[in-house]
mmCIF file of the N, C-alpha and C atoms, coordinates in Angstrom:
data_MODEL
# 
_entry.id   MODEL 
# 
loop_
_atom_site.group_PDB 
_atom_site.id 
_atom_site.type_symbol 
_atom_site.label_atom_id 
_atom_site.label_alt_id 
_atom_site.label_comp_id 
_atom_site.label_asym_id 
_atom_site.label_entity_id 
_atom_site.label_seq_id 
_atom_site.pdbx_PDB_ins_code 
_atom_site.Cartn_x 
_atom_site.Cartn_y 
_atom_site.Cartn_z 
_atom_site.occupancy 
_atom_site.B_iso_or_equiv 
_atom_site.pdbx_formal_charge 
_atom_site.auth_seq_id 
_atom_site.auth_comp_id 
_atom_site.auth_asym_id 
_atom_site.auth_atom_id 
_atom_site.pdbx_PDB_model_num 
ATOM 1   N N  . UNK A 1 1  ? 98.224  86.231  124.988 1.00 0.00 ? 1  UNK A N  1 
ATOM 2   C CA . UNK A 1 1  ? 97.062  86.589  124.211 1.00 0.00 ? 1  UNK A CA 1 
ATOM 3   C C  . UNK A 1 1  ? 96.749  88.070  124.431 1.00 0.00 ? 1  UNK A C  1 
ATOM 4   N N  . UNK A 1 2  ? 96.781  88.903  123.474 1.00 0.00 ? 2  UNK A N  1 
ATOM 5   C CA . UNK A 1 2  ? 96.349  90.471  123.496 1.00 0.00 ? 2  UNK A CA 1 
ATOM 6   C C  . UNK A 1 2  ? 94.767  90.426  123.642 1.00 0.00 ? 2  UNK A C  1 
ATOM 7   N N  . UNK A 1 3  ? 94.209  91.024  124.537 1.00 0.00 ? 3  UNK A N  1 
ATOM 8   C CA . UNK A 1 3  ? 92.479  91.702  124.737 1.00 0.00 ? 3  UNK A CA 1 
ATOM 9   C C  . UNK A 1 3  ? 92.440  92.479  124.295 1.00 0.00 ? 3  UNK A C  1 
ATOM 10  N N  . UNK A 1 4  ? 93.081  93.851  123.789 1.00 0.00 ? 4  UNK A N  1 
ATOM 11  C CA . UNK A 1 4  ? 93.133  94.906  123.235 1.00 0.00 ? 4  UNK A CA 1 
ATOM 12  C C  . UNK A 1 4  ? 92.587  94.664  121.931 1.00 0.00 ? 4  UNK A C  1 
ATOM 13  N N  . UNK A 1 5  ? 91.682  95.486  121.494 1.00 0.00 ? 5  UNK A N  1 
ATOM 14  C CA . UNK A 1 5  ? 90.971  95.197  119.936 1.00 0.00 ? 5  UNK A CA 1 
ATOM 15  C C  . UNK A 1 5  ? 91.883  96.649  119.313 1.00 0.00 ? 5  UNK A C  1 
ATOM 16  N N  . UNK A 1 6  ? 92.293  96.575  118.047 1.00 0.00 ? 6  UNK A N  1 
ATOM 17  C CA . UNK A 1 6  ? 92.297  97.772  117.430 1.00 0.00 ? 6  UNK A CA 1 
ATOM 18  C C  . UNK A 1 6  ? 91.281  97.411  115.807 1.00 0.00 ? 6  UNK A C  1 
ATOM 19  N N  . UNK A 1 7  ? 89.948  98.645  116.649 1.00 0.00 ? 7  UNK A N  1 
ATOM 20  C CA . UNK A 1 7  ? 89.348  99.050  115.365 1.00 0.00 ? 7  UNK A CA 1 
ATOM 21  C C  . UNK A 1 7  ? 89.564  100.024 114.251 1.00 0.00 ? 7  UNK A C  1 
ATOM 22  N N  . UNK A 1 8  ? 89.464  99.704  113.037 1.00 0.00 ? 8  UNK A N  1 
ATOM 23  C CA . UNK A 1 8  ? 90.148  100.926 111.800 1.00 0.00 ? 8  UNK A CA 1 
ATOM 24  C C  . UNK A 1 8  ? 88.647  101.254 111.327 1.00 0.00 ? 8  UNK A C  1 
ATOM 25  N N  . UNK A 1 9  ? 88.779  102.496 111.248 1.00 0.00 ? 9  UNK A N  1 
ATOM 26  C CA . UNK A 1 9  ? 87.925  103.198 110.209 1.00 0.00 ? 9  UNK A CA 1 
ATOM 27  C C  . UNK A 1 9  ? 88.314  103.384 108.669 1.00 0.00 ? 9  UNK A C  1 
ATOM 28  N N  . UNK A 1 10 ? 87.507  102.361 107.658 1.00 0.00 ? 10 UNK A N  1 
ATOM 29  C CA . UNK A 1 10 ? 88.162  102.558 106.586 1.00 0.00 ? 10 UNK A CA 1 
ATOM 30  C C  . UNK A 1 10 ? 87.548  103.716 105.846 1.00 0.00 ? 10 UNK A C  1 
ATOM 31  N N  . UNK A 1 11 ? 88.371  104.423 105.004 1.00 0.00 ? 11 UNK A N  1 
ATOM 32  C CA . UNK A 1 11 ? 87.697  105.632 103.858 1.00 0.00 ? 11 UNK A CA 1 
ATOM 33  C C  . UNK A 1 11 ? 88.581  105.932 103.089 1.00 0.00 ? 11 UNK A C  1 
ATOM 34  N N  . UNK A 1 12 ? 88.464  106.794 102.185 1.00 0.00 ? 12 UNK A N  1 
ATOM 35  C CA . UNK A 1 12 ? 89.327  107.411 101.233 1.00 0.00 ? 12 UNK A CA 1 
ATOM 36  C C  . UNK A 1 12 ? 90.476  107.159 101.261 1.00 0.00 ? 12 UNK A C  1 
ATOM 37  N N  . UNK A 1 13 ? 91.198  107.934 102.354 1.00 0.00 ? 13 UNK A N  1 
ATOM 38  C CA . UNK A 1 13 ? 92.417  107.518 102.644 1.00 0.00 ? 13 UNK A CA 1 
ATOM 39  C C  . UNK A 1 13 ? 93.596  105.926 102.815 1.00 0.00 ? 13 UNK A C  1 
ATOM 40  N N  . UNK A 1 14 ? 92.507  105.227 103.098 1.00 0.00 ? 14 UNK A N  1 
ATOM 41  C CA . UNK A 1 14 ? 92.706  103.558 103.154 1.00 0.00 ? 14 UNK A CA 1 
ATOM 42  C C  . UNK A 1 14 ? 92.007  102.623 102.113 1.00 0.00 ? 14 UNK A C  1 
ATOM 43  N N  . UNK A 1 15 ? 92.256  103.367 101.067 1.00 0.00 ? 15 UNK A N  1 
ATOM 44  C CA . UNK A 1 15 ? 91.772  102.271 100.077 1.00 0.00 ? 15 UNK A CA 1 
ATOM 45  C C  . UNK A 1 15 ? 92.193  101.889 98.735  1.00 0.00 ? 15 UNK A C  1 
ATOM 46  N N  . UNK A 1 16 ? 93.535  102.120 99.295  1.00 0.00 ? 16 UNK A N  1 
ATOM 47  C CA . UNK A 1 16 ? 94.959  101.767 98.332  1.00 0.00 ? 16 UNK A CA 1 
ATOM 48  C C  . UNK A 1 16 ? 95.296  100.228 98.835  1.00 0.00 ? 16 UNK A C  1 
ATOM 49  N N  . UNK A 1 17 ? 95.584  99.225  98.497  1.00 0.00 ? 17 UNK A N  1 
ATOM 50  C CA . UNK A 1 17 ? 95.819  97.941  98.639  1.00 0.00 ? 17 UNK A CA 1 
ATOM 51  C C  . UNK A 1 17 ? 97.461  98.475  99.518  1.00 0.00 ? 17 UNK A C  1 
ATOM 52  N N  . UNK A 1 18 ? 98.151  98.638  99.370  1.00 0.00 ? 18 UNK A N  1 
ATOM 53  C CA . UNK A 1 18 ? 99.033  98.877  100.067 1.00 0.00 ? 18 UNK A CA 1 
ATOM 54  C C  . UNK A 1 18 ? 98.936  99.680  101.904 1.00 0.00 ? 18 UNK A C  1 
ATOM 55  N N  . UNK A 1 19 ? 98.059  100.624 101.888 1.00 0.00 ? 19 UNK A N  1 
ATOM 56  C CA . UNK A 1 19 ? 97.939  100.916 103.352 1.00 0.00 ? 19 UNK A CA 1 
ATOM 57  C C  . UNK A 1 19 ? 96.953  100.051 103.586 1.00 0.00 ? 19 UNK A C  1 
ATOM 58  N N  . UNK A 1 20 ? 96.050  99.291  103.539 1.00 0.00 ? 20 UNK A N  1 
ATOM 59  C CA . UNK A 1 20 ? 95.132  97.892  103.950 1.00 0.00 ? 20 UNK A CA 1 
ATOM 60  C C  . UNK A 1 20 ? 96.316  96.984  104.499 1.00 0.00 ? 20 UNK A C  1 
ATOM 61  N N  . UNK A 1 21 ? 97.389  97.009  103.798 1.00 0.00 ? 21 UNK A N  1 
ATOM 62  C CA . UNK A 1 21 ? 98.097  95.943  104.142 1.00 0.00 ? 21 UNK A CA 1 
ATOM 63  C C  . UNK A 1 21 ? 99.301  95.935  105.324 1.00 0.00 ? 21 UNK A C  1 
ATOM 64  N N  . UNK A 1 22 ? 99.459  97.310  105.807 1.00 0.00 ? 22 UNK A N  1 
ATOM 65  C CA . UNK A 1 22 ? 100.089 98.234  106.605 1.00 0.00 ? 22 UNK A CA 1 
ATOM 66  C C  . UNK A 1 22 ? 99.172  98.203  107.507 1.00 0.00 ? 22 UNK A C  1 
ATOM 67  N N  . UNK A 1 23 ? 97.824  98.613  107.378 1.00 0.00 ? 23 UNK A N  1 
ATOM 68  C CA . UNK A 1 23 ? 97.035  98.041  108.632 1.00 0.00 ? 23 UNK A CA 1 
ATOM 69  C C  . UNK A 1 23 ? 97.183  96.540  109.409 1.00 0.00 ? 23 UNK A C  1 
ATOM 70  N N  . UNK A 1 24 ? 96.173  95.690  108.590 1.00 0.00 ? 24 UNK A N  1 
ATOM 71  C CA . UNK A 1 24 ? 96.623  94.596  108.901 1.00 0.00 ? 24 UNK A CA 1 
ATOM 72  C C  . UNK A 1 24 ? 97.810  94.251  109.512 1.00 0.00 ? 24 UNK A C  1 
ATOM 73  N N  . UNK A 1 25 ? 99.246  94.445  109.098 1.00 0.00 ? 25 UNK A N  1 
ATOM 74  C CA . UNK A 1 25 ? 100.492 93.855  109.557 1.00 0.00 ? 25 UNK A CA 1 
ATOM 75  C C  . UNK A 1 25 ? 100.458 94.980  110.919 1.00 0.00 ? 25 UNK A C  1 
ATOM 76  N N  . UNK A 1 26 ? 100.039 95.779  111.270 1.00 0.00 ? 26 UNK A N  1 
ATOM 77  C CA . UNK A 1 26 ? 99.825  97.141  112.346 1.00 0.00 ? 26 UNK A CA 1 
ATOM 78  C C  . UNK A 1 26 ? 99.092  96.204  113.821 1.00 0.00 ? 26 UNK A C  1 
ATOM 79  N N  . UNK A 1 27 ? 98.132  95.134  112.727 1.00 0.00 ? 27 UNK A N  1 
ATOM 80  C CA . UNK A 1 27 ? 97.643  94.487  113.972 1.00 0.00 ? 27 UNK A CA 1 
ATOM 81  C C  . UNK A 1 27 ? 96.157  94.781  114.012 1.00 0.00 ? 27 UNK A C  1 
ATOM 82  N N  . UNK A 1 28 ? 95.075  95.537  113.394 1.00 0.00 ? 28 UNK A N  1 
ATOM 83  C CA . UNK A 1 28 ? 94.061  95.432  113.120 1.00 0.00 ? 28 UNK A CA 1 
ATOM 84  C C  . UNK A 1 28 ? 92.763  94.140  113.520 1.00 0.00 ? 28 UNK A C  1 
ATOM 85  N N  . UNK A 1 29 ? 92.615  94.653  113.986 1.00 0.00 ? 29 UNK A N  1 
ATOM 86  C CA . UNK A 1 29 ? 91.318  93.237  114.272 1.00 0.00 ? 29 UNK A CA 1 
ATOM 87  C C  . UNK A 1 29 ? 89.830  93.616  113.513 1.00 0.00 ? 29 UNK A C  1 
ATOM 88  N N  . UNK A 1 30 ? 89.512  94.382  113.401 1.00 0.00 ? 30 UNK A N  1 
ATOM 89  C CA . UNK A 1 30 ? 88.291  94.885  112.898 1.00 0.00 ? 30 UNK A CA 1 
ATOM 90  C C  . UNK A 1 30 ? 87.937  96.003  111.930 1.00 0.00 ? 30 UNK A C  1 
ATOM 91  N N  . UNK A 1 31 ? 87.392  95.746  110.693 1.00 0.00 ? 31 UNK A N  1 
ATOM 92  C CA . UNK A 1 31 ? 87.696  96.702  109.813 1.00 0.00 ? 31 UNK A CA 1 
ATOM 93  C C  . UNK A 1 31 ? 86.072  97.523  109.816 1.00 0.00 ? 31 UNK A C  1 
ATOM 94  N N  . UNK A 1 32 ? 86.142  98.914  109.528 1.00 0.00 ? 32 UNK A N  1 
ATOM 95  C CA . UNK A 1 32 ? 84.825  99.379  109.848 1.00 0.00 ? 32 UNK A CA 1 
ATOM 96  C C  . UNK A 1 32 ? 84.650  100.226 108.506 1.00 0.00 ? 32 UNK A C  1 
ATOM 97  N N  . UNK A 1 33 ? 83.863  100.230 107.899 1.00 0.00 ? 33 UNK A N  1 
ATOM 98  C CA . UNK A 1 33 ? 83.593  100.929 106.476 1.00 0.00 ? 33 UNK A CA 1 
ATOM 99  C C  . UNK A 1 33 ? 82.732  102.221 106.780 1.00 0.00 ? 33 UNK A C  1 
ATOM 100 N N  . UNK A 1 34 ? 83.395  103.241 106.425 1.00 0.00 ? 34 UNK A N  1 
ATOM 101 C CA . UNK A 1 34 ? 82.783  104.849 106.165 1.00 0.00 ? 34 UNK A CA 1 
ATOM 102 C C  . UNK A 1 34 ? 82.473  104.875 105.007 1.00 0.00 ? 34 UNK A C  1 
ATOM 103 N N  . UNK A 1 35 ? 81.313  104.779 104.592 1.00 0.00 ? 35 UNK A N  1 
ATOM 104 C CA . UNK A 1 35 ? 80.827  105.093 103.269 1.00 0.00 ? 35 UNK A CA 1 
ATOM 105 C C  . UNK A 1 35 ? 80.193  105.950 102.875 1.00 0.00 ? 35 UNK A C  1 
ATOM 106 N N  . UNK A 1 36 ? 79.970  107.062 104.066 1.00 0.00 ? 36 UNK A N  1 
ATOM 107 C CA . UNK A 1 36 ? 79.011  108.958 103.796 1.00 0.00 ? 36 UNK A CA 1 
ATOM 108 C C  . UNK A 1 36 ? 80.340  109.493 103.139 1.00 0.00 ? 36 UNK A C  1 
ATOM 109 N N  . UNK A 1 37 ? 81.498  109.481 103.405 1.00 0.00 ? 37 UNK A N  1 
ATOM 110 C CA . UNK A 1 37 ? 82.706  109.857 102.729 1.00 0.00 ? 37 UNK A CA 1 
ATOM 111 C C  . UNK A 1 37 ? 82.379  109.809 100.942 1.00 0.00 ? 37 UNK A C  1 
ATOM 112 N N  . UNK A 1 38 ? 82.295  108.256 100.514 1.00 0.00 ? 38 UNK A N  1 
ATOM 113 C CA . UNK A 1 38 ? 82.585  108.101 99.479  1.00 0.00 ? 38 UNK A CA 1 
ATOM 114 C C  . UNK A 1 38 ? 81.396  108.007 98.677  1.00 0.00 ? 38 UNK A C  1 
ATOM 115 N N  . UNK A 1 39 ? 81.921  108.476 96.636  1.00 0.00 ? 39 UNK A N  1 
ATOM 116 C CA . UNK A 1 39 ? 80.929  108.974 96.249  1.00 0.00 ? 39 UNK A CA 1 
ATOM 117 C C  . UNK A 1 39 ? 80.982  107.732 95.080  1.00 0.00 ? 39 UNK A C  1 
# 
């Protein structure tokens, strides 16, 4: 069992359905939304 959390900061850059899904398979546990970024 891994204890290690990996949190993602999502924004601009990650919000192509394809790198979401590169995360996830990366191992991701927690997704965190930046939304001062986006307009």
């Amino acid at each position: 069992m891994r204890k290690t959390k990996i949190i993602c900061t999502l924004g601009p850059a990650s919000e192509r359905t394809d790198v979401l899904q590169q995360l996830i398979h990366a191992g991701t546990d927690i997704f965190r939304v930046n939304t001062t970024s986006w307009s």
